[in-house]
C-alpha positions in Angstrom: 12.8 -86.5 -105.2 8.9 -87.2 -107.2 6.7 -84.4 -107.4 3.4 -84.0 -105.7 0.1 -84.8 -106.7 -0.5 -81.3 -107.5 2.7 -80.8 -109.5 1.8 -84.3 -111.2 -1.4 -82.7 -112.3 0.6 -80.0 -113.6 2.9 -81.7 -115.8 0.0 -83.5 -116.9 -1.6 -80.1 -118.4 1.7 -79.0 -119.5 2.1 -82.3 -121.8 -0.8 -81.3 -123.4 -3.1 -83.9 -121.1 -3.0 -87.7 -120.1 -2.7 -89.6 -123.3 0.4 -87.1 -123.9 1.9 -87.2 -120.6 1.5 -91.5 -121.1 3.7 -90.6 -124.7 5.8 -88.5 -123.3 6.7 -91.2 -120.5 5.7 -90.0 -117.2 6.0 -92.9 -114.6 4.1 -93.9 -111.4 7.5 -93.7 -110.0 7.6 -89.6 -110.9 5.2 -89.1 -107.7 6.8 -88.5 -104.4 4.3 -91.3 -102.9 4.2 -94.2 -106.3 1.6 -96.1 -104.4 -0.6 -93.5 -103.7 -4.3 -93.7 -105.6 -2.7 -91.5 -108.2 0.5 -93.6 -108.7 -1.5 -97.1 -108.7 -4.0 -95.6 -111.1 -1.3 -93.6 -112.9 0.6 -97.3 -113.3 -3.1 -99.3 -114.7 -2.7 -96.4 -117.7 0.3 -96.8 -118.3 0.1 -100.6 -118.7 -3.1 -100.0 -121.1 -1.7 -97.2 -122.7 1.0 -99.7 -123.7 -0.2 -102.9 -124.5 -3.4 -102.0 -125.7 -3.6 -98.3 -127.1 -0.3 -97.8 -128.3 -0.8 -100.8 -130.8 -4.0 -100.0 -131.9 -2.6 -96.8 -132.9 0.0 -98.1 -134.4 -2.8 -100.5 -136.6 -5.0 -97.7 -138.1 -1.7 -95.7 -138.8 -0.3 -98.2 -141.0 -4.1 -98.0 -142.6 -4.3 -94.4 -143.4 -3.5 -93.0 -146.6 0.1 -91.4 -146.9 -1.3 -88.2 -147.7 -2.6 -87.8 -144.4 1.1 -87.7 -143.2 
């Protein structure tokens, strides 16, 4: 059974916010209604969060010093 919207919205915060809960691997498919506006919206992040952001991230990563690790 997927949570609510409102108990979306909390494991969100609880994460630590949305680029966290993306890390951390909450789905679209977590809500009890995926294709509500959350879910759909929810999914578009997901899909940017992992073709686009995650390696760009991993770019300037490899580019800082070691130190800073």
């Amino acid at each position: 059974m997927g949570m609510s919207e409102s108990e979306f919205a909390a494991k969100i915060e609880w994460e630590g916010g949305i680029l966290a809960a993306l890390e951390y691997g909450l789905r679209q498919d977590d809500l009890e209604s995926p294709n509500c506006p959350l879910g759909e919206r929810w999914h578009e992040a997901q899909r940017i969060f992992r073709e686009k952001l995650q390696p760009a991230i991993a770019e300037v990563e490899e580019l800082l010093p070691e130190e800073a690790w």
